[in-house]
N, C-alpha and C positions, 0 to 999 in steps of 0.2 A: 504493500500500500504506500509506503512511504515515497520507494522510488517510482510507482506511478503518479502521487501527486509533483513529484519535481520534474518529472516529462512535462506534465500538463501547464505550472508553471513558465515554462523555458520555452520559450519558442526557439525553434530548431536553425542553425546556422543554417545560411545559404551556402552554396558552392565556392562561391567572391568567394566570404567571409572563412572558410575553412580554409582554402588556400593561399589568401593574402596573409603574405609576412613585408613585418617595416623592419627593418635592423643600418642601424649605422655604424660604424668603423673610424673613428678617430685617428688621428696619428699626428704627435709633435715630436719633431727632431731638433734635438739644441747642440749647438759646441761647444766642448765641456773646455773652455779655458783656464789654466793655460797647457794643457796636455793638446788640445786641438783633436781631440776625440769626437766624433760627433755620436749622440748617445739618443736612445729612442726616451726622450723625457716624458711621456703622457699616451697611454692611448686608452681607449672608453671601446669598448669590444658587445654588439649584441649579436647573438645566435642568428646566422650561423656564423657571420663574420669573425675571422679569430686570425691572430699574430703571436706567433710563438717566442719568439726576443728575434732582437738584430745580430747579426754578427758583425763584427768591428775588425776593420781592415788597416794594414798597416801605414797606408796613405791616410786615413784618417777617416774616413768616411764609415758609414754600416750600412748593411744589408739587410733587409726584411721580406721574407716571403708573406704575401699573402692568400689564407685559406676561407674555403667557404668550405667548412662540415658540411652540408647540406648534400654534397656534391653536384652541385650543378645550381643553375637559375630557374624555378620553375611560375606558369602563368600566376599573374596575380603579383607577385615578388617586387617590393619597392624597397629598392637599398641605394646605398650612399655610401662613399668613400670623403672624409677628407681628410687632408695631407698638410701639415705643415710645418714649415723647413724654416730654422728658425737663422739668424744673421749668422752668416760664417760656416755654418752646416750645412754636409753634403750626405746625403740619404739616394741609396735604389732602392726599388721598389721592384716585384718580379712576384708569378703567380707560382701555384706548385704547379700548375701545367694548364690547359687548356679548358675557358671557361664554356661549360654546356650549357645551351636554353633551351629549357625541353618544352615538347609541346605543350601546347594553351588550352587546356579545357573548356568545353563548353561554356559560358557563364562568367571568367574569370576575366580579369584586367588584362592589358598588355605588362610586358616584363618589364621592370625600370631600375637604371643605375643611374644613378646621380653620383657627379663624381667632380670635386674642388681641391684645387692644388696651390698653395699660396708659397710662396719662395720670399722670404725678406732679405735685405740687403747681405751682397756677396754670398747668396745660399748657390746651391746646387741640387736639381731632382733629377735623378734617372728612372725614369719609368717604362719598364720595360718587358709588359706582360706577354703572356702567351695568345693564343690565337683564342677569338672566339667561335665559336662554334653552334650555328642556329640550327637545333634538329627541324626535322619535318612540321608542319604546323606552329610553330613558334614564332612567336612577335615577340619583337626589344627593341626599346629606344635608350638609348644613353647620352645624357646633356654631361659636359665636362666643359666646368668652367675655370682657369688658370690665371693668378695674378703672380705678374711677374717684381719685384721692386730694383732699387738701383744694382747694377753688377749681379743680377741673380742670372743662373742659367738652367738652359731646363735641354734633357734630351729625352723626347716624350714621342711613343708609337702606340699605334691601336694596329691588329691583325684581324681581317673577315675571312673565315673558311667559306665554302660554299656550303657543308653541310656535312652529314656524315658520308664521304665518297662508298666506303666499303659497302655499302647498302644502298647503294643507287641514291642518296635523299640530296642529289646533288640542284640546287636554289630552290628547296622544297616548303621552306620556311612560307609562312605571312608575311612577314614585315619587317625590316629592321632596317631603323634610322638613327641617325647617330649626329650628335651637334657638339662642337668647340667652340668657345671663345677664349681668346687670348688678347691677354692685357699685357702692358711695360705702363707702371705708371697707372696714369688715368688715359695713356692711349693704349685702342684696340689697334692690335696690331695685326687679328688672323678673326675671320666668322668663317667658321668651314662647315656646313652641311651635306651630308648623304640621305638619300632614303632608298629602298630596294624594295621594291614589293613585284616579286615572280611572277605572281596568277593575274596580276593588272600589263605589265610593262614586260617582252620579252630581255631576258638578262644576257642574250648573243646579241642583241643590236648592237652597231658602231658606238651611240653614242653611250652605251653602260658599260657591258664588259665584254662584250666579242668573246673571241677565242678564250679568255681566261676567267680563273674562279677562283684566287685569290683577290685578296683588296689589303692594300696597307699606307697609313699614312704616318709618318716621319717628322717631328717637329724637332729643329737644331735651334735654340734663342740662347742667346745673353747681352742681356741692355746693358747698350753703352758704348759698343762695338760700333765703329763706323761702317757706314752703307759700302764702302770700299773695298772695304776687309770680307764683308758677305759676297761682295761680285768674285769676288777673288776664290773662294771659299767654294761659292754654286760653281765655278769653269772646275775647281778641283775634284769636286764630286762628283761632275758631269763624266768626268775622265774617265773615273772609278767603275764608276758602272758604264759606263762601256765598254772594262776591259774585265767585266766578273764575265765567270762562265755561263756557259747554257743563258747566254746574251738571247735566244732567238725564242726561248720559254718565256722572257720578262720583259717587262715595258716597265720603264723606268723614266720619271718626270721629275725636275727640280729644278726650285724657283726662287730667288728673295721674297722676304715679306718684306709688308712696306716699313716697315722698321725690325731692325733688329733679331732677325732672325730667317729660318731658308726654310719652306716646307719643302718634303721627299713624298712622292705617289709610285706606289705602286701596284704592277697586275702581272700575276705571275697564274702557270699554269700548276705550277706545284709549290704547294708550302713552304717543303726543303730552301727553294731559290728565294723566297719572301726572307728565311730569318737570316740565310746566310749573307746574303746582301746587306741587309740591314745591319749586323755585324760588321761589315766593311766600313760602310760609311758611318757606323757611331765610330768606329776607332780611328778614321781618318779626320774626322769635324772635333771630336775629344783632343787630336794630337795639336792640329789644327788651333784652338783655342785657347786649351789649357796647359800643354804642352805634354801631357801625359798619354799612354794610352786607354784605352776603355777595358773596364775588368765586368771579365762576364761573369753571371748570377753565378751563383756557388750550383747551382741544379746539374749545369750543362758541364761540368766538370768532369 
């Protein structure tokens, strides 16, 4: 009797409401002077979102993988990442592998990441996740918004799979659209927009992605840097990827922004050529810039 009177009480969850999860993910990175350690000072962790510690690198920087328990994005899912890199600290960021959005049930939201990265004076972010990955029926938008302040620098990529290839669910997805802004200052320096949606718009047209079924975009900043030094910087990259292999798989695009920094596009027919290139060019714009080379996540090890 009892638990029939609390059925009758309770009105029953919708499908929405069972499957929408909110969780956000915190993260401040400080430099612990005068060691010049940069140290994960703060983070606020809700399920499934979790960060295990940093590891701390002999150049001074740390490393953090980020995990979603949950394994994967599923419909309904409103999360948020943000990031912030506090003066004179330099922080990467890196997934444990490749994030799944799984399909969208009847009744449910689209997927949502919300993602803020703030860099204050002389910081440094390397973000540098793995690929996402939209299963069949699955919708995600992800807004990522970035302030950059004086001398900070950012080397920042996003990777789009087509889908799960093994299983034929190659642009089998709903929707996925995806939004940047970037700031230096109170100037915007980048608005970059995508959206894909398969079952509306064929995905081999000339003007989407023809022959290929990766997508990756590449952002190189640090304010303060003359427009000069970036022209110089775009003919050097240009170079690079014309002289990486399996050239005739990848389409490779690179350009100044209008201040202070180079966006990298690209379309590859396989994954492989998306990260390994992109390893090129962060360790040539890192040499480039800060005079070092680029140290890859502890994973790919």
């Amino acid at each position: 009797m009892l638990c029939t009177s609390h059925q009758e009480e309770v009105a029953p969850a919708t499908l929405a409401e069972k499957s929408r999860m909110h969780a956000t993910l915190r993260l401040a990175f400080a430099r612990d002077d005068p060691f010049g350690q940069t140290t994960l000072a703060f983070s606020h962790q809700d399920p499934p979102l979790r960060v295990v510690r940093a590891f701390y690198r002999g150049d001074g920087s740390a490393m953090t993988h980020l995990h979603n328990v949950s394994g994967g994005l599923f419909g309904g899912d409103d999360l948020a990442l943000k990031v912030d890199v506090g003066r004179g600290a330099e922080a990467q960021l890196t997934t444990t592998g490749a994030t799944r959005v799984y399909r969208r049930e009847i009744g449910t939201a689209i997927t949502r990441q919300q993602n803020e990265f703030i860099m204050s004076e002389d910081a440094l972010l390397e973000y540098v996740p793995d690929a996402i990955i939209p299963f069949a029926g699955s919708s995600y938008r992800q807004d990522t918004i970035v302030r950059l302040s004086s001398n900070a620098g950012m080397f920042w990529w996003e990777i789009l799979a087509p889908g799960r290839e093994a299983r034929n669910e190659v642009f089998a997805f709903e929707r996925v659209e995806m939004q940047t802004n970037i700031a230096a200052g109170d100037e915007i320096v980048s608005i970059d927009r995508m959206k894909l949606e398969p079952h509306k718009n064929s995905m081999t047209s000339p003007g989407r992605m023809g022959p290929y079924l990766y997508w990756a975009t590449f952002f190189v900043c640090k304010v303060g840097v003359e427009a000069e030094v970036w022209l110089g910087l775009e003919a050097h990259l240009r170079k690079i990827a014309a002289d990486l292999p399996r050239l005739e798989e990848t389409l490779w695009g690179i350009s100044t922004l209008k201040a202070h920094g180079i966006m990298i596009r690209c379309l590859a027919k396989q994954g492989c050529d998306v990260t390994s290139g992109l390893f090129c060019l962060w360790d040539a714009a890192k040499c480039a810039l800060y005079g070092r080379h680029a140290v890859r996540p502890r994973k790919v090890y």
